[in-house]
NUKOLFI-54588 format. One record per atom (N, C-alpha, C): residue in three letters; residue number from 1; atom name; x, z, y. Coordinates in nm, 4 decimals, m for minus. Layout:
<pts>
 code pos site       xx       zz       yy
  ALA NUM   CA        X        Z        Y
...
</pts>
This chain:
<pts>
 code pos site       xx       zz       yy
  UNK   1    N   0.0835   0.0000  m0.1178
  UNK   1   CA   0.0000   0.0000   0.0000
  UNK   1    C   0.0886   0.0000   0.1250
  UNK   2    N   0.0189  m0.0644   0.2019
  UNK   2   CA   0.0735  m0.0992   0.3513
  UNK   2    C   0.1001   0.0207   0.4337
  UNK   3    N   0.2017   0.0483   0.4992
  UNK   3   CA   0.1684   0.1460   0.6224
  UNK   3    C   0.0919   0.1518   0.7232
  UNK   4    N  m0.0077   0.1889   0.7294
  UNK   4   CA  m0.0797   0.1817   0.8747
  UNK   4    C  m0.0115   0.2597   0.9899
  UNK   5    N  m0.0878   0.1413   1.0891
  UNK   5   CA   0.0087   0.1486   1.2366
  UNK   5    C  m0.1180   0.1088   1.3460
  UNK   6    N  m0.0665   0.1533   1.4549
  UNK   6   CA  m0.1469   0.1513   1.5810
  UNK   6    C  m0.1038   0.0382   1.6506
  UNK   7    N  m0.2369  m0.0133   1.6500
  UNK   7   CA  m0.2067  m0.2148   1.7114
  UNK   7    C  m0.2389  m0.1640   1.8483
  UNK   8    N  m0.1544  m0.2106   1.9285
  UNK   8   CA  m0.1724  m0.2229   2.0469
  UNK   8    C  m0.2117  m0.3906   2.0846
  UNK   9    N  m0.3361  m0.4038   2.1587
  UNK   9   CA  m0.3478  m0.5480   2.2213
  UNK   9    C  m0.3922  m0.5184   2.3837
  UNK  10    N  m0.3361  m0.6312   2.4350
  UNK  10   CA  m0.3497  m0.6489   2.6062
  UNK  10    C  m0.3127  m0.7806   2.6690
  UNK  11    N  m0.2949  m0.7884   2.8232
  UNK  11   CA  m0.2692  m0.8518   2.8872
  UNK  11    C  m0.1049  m0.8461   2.9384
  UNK  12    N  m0.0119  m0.9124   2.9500
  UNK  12   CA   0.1376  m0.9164   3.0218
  UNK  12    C   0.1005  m0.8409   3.1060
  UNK  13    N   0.1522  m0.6898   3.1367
  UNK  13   CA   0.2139  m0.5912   3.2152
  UNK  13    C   0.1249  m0.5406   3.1927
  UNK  14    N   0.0429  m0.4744   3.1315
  UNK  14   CA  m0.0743  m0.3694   3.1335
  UNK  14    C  m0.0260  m0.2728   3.0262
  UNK  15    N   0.1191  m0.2500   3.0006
  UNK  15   CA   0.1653  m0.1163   2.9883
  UNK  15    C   0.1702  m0.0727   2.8281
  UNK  16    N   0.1763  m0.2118   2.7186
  UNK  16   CA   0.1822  m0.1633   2.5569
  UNK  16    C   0.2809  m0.1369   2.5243
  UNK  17    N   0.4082  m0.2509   2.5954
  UNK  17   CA   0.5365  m0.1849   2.5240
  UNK  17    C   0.5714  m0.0434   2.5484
  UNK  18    N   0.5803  m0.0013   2.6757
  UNK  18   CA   0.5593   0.1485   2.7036
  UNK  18    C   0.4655   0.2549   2.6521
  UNK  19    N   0.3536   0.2083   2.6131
  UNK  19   CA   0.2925   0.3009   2.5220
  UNK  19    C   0.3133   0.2723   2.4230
  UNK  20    N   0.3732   0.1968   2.3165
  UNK  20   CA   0.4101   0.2018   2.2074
  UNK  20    C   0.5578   0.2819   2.2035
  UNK  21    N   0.6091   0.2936   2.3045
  UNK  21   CA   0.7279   0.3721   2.2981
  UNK  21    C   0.7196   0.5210   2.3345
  UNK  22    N   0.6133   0.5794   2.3930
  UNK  22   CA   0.5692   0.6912   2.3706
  UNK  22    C   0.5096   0.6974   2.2692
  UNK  23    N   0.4274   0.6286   2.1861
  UNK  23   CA   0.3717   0.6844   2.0594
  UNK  23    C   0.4693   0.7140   1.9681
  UNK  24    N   0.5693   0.6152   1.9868
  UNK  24   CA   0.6418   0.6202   1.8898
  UNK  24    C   0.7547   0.7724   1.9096
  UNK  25    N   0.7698   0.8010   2.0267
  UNK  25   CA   0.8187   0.9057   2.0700
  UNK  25    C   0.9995   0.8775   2.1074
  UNK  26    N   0.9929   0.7501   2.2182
  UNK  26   CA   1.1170   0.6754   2.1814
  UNK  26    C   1.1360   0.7149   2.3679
  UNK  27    N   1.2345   0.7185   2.3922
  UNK  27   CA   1.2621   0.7579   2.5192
  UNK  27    C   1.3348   0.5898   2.5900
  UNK  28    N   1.4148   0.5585   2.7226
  UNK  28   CA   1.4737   0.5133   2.7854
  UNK  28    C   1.4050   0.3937   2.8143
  UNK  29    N   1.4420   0.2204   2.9034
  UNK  29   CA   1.3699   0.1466   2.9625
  UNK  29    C   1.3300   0.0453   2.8347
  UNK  30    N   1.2049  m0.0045   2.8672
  UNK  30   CA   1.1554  m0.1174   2.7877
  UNK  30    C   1.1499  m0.2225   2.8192
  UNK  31    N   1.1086  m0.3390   2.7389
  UNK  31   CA   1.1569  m0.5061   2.7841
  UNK  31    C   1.0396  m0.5705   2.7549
  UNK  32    N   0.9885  m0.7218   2.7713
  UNK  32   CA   0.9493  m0.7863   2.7574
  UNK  32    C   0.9029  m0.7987   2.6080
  UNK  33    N   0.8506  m0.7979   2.5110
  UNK  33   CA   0.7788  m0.8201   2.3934
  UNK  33    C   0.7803  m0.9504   2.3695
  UNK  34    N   0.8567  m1.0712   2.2697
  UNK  34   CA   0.8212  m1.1928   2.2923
  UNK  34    C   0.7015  m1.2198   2.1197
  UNK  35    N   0.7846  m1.0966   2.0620
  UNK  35   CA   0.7325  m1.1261   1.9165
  UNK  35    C   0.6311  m0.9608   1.8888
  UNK  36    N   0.6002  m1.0055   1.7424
  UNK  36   CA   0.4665  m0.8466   1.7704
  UNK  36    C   0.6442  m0.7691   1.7115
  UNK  37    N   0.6080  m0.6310   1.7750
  UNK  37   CA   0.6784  m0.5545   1.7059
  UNK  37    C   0.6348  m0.4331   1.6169
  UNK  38    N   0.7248  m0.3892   1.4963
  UNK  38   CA   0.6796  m0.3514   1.4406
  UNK  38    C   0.7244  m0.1780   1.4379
  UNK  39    N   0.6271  m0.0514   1.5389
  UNK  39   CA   0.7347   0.0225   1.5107
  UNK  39    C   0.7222   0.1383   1.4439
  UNK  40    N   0.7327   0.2335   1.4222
  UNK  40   CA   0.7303   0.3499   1.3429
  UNK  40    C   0.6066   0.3381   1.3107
  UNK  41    N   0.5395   0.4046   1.4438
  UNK  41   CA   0.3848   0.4060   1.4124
  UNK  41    C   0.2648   0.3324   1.4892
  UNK  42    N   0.3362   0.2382   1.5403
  UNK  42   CA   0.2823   0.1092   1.6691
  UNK  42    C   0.3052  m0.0052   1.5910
  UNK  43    N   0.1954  m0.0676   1.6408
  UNK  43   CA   0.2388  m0.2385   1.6304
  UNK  43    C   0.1904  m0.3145   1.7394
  UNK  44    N   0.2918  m0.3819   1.8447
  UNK  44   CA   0.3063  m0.3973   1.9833
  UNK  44    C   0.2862  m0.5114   2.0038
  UNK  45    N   0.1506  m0.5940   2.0154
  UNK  45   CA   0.1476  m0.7161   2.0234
  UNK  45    C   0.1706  m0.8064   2.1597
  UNK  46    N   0.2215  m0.9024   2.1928
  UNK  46   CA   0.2530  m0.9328   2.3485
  UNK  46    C   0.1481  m1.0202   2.3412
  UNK  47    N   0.1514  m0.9792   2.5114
  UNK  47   CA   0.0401  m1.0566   2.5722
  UNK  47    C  m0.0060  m1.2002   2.5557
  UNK  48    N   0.0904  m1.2110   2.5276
  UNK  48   CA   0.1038  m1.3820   2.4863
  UNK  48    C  m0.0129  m1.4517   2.3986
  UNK  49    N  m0.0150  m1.3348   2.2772
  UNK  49   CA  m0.0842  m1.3751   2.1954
  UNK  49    C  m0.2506  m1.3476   2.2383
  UNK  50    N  m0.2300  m1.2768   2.3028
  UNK  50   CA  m0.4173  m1.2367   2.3592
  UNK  50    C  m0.4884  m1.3349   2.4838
  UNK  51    N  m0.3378  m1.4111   2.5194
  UNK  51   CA  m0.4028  m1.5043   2.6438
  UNK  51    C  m0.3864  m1.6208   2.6012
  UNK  52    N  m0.3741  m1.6462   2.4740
  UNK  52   CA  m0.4081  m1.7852   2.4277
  UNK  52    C  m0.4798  m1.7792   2.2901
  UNK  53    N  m0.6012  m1.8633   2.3318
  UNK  53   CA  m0.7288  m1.8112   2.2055
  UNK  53    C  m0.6823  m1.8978   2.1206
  UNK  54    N  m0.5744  m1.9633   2.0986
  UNK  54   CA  m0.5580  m2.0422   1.9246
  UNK  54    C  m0.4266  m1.9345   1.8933
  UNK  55    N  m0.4152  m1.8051   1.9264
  UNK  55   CA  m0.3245  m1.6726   1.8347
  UNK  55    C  m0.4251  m1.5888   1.8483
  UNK  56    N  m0.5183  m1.5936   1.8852
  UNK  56   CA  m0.6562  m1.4680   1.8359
  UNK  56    C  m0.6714  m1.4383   1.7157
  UNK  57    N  m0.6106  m1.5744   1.6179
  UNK  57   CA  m0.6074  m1.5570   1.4877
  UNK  57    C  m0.5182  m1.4761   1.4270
  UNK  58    N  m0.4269  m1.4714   1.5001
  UNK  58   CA  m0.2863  m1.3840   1.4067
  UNK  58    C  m0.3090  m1.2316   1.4555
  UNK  59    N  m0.3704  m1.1818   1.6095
  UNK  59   CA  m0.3827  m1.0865   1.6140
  UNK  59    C  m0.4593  m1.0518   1.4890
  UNK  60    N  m0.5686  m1.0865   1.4961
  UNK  60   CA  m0.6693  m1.0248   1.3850
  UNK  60    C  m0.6341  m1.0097   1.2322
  UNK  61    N  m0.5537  m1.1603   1.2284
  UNK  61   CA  m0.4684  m1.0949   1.0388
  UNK  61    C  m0.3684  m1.0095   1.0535
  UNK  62    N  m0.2945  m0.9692   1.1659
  UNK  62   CA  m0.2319  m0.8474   1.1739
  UNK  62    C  m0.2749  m0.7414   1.1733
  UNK  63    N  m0.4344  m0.7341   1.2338
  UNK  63   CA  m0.4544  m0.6051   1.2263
  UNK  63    C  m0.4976  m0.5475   1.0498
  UNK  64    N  m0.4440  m0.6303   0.9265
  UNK  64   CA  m0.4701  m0.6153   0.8073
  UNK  64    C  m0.3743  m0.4655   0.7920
  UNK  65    N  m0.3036  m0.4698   0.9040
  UNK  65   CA  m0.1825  m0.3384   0.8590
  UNK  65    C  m0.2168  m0.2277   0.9997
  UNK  66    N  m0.3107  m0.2759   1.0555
  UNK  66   CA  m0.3607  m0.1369   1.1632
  UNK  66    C  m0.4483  m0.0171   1.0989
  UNK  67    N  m0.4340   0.0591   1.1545
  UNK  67   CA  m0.5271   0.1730   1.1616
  UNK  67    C  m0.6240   0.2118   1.2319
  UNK  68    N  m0.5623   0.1737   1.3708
  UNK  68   CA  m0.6504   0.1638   1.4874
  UNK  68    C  m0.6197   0.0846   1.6103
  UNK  69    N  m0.7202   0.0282   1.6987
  UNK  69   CA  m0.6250  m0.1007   1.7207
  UNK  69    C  m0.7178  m0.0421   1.9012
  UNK  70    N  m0.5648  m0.0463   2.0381
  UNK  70   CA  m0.6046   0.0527   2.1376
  UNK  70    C  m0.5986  m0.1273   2.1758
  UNK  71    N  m0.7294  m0.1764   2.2943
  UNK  71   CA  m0.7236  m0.2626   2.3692
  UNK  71    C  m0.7165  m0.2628   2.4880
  UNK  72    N  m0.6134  m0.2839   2.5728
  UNK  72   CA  m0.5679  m0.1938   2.7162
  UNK  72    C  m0.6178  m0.3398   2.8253
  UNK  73    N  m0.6450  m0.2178   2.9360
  UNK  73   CA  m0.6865  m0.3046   3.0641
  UNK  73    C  m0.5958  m0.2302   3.1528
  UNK  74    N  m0.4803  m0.2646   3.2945
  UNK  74   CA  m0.4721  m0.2660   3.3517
  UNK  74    C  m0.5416  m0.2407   3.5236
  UNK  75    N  m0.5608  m0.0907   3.5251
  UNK  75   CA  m0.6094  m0.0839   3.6647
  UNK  75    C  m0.5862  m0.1415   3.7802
  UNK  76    N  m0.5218  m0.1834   3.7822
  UNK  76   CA  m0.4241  m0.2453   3.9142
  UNK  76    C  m0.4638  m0.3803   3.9258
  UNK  77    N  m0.5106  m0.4508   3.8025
  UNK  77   CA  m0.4973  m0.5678   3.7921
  UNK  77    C  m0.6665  m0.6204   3.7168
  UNK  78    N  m0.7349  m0.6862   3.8189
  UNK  78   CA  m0.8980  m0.7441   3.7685
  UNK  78    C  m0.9053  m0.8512   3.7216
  UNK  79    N  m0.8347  m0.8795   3.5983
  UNK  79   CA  m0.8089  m1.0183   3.4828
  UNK  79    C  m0.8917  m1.0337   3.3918
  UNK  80    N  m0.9628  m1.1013   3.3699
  UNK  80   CA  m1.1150  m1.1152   3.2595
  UNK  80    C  m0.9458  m1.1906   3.1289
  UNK  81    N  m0.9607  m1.0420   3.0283
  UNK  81   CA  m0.8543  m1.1211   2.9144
  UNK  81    C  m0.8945  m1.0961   2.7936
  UNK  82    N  m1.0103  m1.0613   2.7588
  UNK  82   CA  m1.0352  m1.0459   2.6359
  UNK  82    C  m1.1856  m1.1027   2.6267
  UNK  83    N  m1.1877  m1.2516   2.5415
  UNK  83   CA  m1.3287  m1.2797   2.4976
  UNK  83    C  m1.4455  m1.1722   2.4684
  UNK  84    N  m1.5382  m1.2669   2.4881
  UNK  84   CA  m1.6683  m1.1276   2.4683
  UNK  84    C  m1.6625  m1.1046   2.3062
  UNK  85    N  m1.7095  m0.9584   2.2823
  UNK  85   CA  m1.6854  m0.9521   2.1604
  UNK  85    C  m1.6140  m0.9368   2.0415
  UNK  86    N  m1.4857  m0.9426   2.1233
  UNK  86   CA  m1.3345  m0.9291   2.0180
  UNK  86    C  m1.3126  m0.8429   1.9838
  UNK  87    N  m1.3984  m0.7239   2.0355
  UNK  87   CA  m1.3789  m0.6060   1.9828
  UNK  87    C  m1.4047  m0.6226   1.8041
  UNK  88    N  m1.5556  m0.6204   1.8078
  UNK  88   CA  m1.5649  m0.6733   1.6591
  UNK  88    C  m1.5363  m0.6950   1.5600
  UNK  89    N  m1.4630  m0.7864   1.5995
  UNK  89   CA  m1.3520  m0.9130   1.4683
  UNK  89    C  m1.2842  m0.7821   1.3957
  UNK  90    N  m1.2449  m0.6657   1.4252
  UNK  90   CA  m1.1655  m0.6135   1.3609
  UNK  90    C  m1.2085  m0.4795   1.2540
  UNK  91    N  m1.2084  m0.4459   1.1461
  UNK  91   CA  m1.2339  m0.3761   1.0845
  UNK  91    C  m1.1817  m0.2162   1.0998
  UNK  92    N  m1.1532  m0.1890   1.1828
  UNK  92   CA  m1.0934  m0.0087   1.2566
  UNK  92    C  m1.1221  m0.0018   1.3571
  UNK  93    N  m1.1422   0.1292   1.3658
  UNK  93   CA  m1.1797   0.1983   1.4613
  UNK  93    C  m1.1028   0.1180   1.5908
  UNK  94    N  m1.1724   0.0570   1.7266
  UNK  94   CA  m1.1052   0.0250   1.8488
  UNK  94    C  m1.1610   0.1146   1.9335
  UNK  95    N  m1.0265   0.1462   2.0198
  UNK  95   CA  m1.0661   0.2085   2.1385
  UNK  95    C  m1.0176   0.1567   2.2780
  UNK  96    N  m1.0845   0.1004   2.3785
  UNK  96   CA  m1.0875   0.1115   2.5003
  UNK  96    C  m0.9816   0.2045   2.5824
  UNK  97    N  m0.8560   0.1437   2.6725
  UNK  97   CA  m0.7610   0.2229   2.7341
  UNK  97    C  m0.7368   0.1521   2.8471
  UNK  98    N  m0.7670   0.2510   3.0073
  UNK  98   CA  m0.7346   0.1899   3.0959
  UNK  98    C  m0.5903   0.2918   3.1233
  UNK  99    N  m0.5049   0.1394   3.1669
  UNK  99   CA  m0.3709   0.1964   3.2085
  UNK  99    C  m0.3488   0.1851   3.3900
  UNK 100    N  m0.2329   0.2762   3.4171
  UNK 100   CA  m0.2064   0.2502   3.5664
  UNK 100    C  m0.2957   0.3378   3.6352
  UNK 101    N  m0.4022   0.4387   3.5224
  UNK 101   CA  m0.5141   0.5028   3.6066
  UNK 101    C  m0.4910   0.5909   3.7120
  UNK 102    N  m0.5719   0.5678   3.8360
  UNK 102   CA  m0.5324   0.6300   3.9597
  UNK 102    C  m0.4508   0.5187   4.0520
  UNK 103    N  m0.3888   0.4278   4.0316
  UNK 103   CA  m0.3334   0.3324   4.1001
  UNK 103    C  m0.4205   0.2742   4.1949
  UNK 104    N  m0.5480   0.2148   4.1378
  UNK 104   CA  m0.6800   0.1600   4.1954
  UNK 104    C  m0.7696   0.2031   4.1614
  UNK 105    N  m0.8000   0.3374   4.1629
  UNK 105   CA  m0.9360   0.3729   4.0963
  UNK 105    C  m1.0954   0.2929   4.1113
  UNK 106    N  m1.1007   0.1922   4.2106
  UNK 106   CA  m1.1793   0.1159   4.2906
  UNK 106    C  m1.1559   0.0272   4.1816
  UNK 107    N  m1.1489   0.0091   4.0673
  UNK 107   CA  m1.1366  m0.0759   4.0014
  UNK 107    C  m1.1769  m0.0579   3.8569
  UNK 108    N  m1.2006   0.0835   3.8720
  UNK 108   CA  m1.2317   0.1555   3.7306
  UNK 108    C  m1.3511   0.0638   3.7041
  UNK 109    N  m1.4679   0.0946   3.7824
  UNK 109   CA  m1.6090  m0.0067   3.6846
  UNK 109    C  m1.5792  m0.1094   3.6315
  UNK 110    N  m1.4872  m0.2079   3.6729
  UNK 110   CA  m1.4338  m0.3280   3.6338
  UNK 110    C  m1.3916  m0.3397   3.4762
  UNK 111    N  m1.2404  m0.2577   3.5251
  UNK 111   CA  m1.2202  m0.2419   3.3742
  UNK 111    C  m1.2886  m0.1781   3.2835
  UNK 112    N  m1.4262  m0.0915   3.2735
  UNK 112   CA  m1.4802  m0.0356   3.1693
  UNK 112    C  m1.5905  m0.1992   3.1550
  UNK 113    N  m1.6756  m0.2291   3.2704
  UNK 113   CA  m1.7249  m0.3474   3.1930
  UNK 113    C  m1.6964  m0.4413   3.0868
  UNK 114    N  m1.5258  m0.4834   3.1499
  UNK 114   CA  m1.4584  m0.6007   3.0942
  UNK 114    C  m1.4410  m0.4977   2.9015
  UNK 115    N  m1.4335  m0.3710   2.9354
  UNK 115   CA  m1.4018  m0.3426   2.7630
  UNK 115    C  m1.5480  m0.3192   2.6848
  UNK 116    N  m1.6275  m0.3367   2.7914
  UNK 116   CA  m1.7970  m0.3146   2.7035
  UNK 116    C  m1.8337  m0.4700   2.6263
  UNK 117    N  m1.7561  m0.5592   2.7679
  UNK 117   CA  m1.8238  m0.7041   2.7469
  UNK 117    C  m1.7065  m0.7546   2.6063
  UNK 118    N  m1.6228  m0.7024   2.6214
  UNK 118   CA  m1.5005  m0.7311   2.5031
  UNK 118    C  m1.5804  m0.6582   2.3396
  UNK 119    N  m1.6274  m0.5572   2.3645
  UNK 119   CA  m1.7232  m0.4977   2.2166
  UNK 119    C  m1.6815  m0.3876   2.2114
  UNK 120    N  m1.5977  m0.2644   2.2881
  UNK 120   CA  m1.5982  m0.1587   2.2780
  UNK 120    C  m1.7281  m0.0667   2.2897
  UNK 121    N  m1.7325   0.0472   2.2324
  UNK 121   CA  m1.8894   0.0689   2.2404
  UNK 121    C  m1.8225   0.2860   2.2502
  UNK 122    N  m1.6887   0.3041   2.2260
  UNK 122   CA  m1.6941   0.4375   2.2700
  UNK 122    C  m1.6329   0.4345   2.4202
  UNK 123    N  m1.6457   0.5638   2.4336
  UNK 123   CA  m1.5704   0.6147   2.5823
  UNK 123    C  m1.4120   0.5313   2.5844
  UNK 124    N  m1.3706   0.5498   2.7427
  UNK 124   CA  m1.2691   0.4685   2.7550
  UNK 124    C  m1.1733   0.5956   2.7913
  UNK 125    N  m1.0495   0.5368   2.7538
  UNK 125   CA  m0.9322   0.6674   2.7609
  UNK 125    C  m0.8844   0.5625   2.8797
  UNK 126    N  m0.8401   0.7148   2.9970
  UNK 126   CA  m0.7177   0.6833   3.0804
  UNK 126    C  m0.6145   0.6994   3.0633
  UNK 127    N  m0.5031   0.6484   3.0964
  UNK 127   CA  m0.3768   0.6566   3.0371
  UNK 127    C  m0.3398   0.6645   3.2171
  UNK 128    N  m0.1729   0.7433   3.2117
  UNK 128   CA  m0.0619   0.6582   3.3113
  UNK 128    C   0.0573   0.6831   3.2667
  UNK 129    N   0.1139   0.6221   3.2474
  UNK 129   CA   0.2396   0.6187   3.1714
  UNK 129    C   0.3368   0.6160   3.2362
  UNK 130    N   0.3854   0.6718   3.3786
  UNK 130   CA   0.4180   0.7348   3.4504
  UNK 130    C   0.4525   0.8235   3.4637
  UNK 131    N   0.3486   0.9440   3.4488
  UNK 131   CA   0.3542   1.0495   3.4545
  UNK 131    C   0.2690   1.1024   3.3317
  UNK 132    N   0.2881   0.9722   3.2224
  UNK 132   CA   0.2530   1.0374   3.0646
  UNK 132    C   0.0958   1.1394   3.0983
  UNK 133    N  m0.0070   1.1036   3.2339
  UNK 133   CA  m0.1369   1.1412   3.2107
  UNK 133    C  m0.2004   1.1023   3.0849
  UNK 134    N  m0.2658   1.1597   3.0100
  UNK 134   CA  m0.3789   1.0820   2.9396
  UNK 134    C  m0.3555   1.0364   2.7899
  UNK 135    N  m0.2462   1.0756   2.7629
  UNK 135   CA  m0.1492   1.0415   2.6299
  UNK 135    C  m0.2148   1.1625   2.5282
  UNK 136    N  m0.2262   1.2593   2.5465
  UNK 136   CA  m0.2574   1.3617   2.4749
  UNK 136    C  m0.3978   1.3635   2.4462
  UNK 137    N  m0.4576   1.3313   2.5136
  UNK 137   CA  m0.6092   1.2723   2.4695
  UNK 137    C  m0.6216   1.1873   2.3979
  UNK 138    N  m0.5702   1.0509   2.4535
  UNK 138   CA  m0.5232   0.9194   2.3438
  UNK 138    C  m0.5257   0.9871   2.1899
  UNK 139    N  m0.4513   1.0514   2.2127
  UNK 139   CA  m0.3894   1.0635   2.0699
  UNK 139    C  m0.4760   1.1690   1.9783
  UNK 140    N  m0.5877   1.2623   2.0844
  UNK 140   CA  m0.6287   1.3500   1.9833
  UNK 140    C  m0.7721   1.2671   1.9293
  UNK 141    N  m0.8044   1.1576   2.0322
  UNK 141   CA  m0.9045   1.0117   1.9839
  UNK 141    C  m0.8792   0.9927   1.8790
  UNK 142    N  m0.7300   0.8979   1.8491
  UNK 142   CA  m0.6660   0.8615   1.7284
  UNK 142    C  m0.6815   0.9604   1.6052
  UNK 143    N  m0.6704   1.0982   1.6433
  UNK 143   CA  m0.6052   1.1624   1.5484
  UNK 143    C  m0.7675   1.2082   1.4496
  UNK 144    N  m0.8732   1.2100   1.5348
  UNK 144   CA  m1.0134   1.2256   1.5033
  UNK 144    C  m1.1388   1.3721   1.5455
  UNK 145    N  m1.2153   1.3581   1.5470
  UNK 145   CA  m1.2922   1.4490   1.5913
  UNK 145    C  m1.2474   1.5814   1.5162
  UNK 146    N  m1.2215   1.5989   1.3942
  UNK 146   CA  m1.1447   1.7447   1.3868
  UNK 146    C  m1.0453   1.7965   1.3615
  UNK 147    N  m0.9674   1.6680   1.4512
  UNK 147   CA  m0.8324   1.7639   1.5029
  UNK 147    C  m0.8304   1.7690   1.6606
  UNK 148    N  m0.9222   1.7568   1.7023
  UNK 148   CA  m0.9632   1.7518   1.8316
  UNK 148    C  m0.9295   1.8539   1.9481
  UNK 149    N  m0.8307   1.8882   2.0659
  UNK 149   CA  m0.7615   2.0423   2.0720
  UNK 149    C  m0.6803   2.0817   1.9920
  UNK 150    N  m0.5809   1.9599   1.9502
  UNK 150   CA  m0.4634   2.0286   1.8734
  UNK 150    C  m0.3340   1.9706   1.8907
  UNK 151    N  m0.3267   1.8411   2.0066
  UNK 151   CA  m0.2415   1.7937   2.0163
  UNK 151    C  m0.1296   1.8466   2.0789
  UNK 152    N  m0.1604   1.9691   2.1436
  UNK 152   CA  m0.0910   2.0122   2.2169
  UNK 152    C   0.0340   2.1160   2.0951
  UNK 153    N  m0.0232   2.0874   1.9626
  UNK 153   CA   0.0355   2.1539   1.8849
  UNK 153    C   0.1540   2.0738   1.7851
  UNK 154    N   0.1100   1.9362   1.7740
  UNK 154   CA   0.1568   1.8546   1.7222
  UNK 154    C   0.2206   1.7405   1.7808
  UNK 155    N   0.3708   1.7699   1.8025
  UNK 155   CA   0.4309   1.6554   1.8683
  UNK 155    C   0.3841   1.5003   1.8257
  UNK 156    N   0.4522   1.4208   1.9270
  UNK 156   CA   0.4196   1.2806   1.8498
  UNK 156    C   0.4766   1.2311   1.7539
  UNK 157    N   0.6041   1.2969   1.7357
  UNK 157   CA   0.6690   1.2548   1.5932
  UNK 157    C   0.6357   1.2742   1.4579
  UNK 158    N   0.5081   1.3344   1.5164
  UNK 158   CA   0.4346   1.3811   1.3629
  UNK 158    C   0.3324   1.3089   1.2697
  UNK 159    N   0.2795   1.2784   1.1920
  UNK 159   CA   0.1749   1.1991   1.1424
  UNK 159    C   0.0387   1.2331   1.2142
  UNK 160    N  m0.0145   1.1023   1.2708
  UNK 160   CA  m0.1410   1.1282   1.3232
  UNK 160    C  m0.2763   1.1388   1.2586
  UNK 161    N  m0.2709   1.1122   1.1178
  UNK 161   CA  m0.4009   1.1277   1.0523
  UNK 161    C  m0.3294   1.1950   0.9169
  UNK 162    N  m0.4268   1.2778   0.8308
  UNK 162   CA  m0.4121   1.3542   0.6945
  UNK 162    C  m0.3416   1.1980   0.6354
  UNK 163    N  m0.2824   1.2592   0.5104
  UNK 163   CA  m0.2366   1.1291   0.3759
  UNK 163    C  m0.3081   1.1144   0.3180
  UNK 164    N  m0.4297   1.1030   0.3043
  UNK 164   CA  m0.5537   1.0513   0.2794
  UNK 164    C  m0.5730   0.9562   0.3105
  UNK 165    N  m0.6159   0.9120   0.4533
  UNK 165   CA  m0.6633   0.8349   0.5221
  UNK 165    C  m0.5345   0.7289   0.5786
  UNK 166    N  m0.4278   0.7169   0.4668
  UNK 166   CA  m0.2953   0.6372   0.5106
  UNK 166    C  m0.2163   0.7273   0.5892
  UNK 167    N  m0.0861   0.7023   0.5366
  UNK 167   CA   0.0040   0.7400   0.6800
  UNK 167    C   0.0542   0.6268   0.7739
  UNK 168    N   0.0717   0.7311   0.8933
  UNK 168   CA   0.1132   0.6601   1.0141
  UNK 168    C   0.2707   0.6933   1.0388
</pts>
């Protein structure tokens, strides 16, 4: 059996390689993404592939090795980048993540539409990856309703779901 991993999908600069490097619990500067990467407990898809609808296909057979797959919008930035509905296509749990939050808050309705009209259907997590707001929530989402209030106990280097339910 496969390892499951946390698919990150987005738009160029809306902040995955950097949150895949906090999930992963990886410190110093990040680069450009040309290929998906594959990392501990992330899988970092570049934008590339989400802004051209003939690789919509490979996101989705990649997500054969996700667990949970975070689809990020950019506060800063009001880019219609995810077809209606793409939420869907994928068989795990997706969650809705606005990044940059607080940058433009005047922009928040935007990005929660664009992730309703995309097929998200729970609450949307803020992130800033900046000042690492919103990460600890992220993760107690991921981790599930009853471990809910415990992240503060469990670094990120740790497995985010029981070995049951796959490891991460």
């Amino acid at each position: 059996m496969r390892k499951k991993r946390i698919m990150i999908i987005g738009p160029g600069g809306s902040g995955k390689t950097a949150l895949a490097a906090a999930i992963n619990g990886l410190d110093g500067p990040v680069k450009r993404t040309q290929n998906m990467v594959y990392g501990e407990k992330t899988l970092d898809v570049p934008g590339v592939y989400l802004e051209s609808p003939w690789m919509h296909k490979h996101i989705i057979a990649a997500a054969q090795d996700a667990s949970h797959v975070l689809m990020l919008v950019d506060q800063s930035s009001c880019r219609e980048s995810y077809p209606p509905g793409f939420a869907k296509a994928f068989r795990v749990p997706v969650i809705g993540v606005i990044t940059g939050s607080g940058k433009k808050p005047e922009n928040d309705g935007w990005c929660i539409r664009q992730l309703k009209k995309a097929g998200i259907t729970t609450p949307c997590i803020h992130i800033n990856l900046s000042d690492r707001t919103g990460i600890d929530e992220l993760m107690e989402v991921i981790r599930g309703p009853e471990n809910v209030g415990k992240s503060k106990e469990i670094p990120y280097g740790y497995p985010l779901m029981p070995k049951e339910h796959g490891q991460i």
